[in-house]
N, C-alpha and C positions, 0 to 999 in steps of 0.2 A: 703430520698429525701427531701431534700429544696424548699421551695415556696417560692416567693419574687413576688412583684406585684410592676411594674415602670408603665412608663404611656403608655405604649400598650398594658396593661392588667398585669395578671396571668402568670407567666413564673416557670415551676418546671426545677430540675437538680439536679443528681444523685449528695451525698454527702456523704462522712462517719465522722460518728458519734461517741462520745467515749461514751459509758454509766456507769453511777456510778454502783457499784454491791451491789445487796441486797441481804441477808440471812438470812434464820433461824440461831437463834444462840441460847442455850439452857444454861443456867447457871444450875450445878448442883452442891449441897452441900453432900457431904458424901455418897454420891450414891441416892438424894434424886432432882429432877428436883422441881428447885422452881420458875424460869421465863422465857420464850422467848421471845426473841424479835426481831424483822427486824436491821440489823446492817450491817454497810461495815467489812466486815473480814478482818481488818486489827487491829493488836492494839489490840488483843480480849483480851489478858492478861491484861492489863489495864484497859480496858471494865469490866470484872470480878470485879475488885479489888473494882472500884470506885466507882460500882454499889453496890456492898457490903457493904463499908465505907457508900454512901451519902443516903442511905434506911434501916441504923443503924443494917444491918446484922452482921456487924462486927462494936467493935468500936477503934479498932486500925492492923494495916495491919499482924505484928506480930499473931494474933489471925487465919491466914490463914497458913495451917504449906504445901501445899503443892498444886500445881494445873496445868493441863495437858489439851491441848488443843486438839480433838480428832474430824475427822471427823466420819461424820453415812449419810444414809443413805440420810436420808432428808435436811441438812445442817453440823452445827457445832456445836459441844456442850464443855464448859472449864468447865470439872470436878475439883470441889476445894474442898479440906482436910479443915477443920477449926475445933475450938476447942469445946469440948462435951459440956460445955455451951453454949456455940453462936449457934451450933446445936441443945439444948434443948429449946432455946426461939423463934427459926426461928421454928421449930415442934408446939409452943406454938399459935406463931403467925400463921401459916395455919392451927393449928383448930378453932381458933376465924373467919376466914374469911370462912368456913365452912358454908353453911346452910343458910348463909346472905343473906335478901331478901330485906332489909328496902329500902334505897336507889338507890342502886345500883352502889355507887360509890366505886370501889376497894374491895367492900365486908362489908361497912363501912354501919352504921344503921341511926348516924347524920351529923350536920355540924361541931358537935363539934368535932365526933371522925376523919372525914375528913382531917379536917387542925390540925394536930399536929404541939407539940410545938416545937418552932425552937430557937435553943440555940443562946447565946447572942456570941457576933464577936467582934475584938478589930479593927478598919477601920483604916486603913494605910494614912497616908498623903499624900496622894495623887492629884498632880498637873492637873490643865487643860492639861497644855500644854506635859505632860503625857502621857495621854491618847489620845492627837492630833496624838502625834510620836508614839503609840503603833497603831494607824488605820494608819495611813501613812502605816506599817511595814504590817498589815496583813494580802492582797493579795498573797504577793511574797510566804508567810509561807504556802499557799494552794492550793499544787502540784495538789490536786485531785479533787477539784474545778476548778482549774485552763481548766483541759482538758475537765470536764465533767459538769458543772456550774449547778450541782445536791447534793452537798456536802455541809454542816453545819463544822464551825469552830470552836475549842474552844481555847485561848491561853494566855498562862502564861506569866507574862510581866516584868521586876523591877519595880521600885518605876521612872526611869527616860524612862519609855516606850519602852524599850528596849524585843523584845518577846523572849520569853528562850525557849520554847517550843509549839507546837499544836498540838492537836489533830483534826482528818475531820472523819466526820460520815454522812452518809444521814440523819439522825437523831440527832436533837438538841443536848435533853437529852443523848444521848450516845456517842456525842463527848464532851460534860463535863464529864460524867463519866471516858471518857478514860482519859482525862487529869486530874482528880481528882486521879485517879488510881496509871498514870505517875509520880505524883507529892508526892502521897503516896511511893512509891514504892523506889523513889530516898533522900528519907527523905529533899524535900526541904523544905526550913522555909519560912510558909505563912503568917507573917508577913513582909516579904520584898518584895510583889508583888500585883497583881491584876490579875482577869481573864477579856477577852476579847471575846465575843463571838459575829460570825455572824449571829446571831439568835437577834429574839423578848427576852425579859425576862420576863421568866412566874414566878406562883407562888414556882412550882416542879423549876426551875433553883436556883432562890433564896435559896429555902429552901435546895437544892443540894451542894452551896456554905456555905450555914452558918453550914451546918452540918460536911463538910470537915476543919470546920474554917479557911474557906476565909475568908476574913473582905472587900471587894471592888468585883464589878458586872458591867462591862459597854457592853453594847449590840448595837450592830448597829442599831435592832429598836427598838421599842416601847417596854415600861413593862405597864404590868395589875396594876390595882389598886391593886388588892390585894396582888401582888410583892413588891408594893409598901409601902402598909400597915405591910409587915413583914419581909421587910429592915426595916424599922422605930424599931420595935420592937425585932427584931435582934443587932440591929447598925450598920448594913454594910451600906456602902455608892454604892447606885444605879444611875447609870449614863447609859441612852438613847438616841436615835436616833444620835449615833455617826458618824456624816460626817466631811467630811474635810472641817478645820473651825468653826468647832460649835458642839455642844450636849447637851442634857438637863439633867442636875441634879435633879433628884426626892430626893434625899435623902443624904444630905453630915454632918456628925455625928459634931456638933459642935467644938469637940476638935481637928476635922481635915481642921477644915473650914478656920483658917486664914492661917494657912500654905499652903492651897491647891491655896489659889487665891492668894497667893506672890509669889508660885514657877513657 
């Protein structure tokens, strides 16, 4: 039912609604459940992969020999094969989180073991007027947004803002992973792109890009400082509050600086 208030008061009427879908989705390694999470069930293969890749489960896709998406009971869950090492360090890593009382962040004791270290990124030259044409482009690209105005985008761009790809998740984080996944998956070279997300960018986004080696981040809103503080020591180049017309550059790596304000 819809409410609207004009100036005779309160006036309700019957309306239907599209609603975004959310579900348990279980990621499991070798027969081993290592995360769930709330996720739209679309893209879960993707979802798997990239979540793998950008939380250093895996550190190249090849390292997944096999993976099957299966409903149960209470949701979904994508069983993935992956290789006896990458399953010996994922075993290694859930008995370290084990017992963990200090914090209580992720299972982590300080600040230091918190924020891990986030690999250096080679930032693509990347133009304003780029990034202008890649927000111009990416509405039309979010079918499920579009119906249900409850969906997170995340999207793959050129270098001349042209979008290749998106993924939409009710969740941020998991519509980068699907397209980290996508982008995995299809062996594209992410030196000739950028991502685009209609999300804030947090510290977990950033560090989800430099770990997939993106080199470029521009987010419709705001990033955190400490987004901001590890684009800097990354090298990606972080670009915020993207509207039409204007966005703020937190972060544009020197050697991509003159070429980005001449293109």
């Amino acid at each position: 039912m819809e409410v609207r208030h004009d100036a005779s008061g309160w006036h309700a009427n019957a309306q239907e609604d599209m609603l975004a879908l959310e579900v348990p989705v279980a990621l499991v390694y070798n027969g081993i459940s290592h995360a769930v999470m709330m996720a739209s069930p679309t893209d879960l293969e993707d979802l798997a992969l990239g979540f793998s890749l950008s939380e250093g489960i895996l550190a190249h896709p090849h390292e997944c020999y096999d993976m099957e998406l299966r409903e149960e009971e209470h949701g979904l869950a994508v069983q993935l094969t992956i290789s006896t090492q990458r399953l010996v360090e994922l075993k290694q890593r859930r008995r370290n989180l084990t017992g963990r009382t200090g914090c209580g962040l992720c299972g982590t004791e300080s600040l230091e073991q918190a924020i891990s270290p986030i690999p250096h990124v080679i930032a693509p030259a990347l133009s304003d007027a780029a990034i202008q044409h890649a927000l111009g482009e990416l509405l039309a690209h979010q079918p499920l947004q579009a119906v249900t105005g409850a969906s997170h985008g995340a999207a793959w761009c050129d270098l001349n803002g042209r979008i290749q790809r998106l993924r939409e998740d009710v969740g941020r984080h998991n519509a980068l992973d699907k397209l980290i996944g996508s982008l995995a998956g299809h062996g594209v070279l992410l030196d000739e792109g950028f991502v685009l997300v209609s999300s804030r960018a947090s510290y977990e986004m950033v560090h989800k890009c430099a770990s997939a080696g993106i080199g470029a981040l521009v987010a419709v809103s705001a990033a955190t400082a400490l987004a901001v503080e590890q684009a800097r020591e990354a090298g990606l180049l972080l670009a915020g509050f993207a509207r039409p017309g204007r966005h703020l550059i937190y972060h544009r790596p020197l050697t991509t600086a003159a070429y980005a304000q001449d293109g």
